[in-house]
N, C-alpha and C positions, 0 to 999 in steps of 0.2 A: 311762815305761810299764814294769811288768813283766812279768818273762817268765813268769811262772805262768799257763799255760791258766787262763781265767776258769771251765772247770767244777772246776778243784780248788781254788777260793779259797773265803775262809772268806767269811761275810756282810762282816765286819769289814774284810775284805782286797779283797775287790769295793767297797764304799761308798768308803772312802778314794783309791781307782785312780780310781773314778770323779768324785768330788769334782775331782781332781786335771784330768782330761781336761776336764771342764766350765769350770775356771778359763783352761786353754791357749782352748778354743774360743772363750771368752768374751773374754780379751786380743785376739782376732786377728791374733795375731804368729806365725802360724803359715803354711807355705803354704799352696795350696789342695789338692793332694793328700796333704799330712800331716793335713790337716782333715778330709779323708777319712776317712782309717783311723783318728784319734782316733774320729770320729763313731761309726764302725761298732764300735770295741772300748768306747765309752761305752755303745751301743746293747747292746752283747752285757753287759755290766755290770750296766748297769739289769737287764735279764732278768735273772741269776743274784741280786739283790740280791732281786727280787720273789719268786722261786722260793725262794729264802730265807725269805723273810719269810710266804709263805704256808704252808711246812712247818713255820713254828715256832708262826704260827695253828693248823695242825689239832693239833700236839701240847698243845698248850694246851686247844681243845675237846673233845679226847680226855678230861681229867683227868674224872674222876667225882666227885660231890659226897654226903656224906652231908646228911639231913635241916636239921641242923645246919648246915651249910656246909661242915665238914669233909672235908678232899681224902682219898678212900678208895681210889682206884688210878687207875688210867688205863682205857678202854675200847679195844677193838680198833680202830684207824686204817687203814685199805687202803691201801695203796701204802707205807706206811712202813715 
């Protein structure tokens, strides 16, 4: 497990952590209160991986589209 708070890891750095946590869970070679806190920092993973992944959706549905199809800027995003 790494020591990076899950709110400052990158999408890339949460998926991998968590891949990793799901394989220990998955072995069962683990006790039952390190299952635990795998569980809960898998849990807190998944969330930043989602929160991730729907901030890179809006920025995407941001882009603006000319007639054509051509990408002509981006549109105002709230919260971004």
């Amino acid at each position: 497990m790494s020591d990076t708070p899950v709110d400052q890891m990158t999408f890339e750095q949460a998926m991998k952590e968590l891949e990793a946590v799901v394989g220990q869970l998955e072995r069962g070679d683990v006790a039952l209160d390190a299952s635990i806190t795998l569980y809960e920092r898998g849990a807190a993973l998944k969330k930043r991986c989602e929160d991730e992944l729907k901030r890179a959706e809006e920025k995407v549905a941001a882009i603006t589209l000319s007639a054509d199809g051509t990408p002509t800027g981006t549109k105002p995003v709230e919260g971004l």
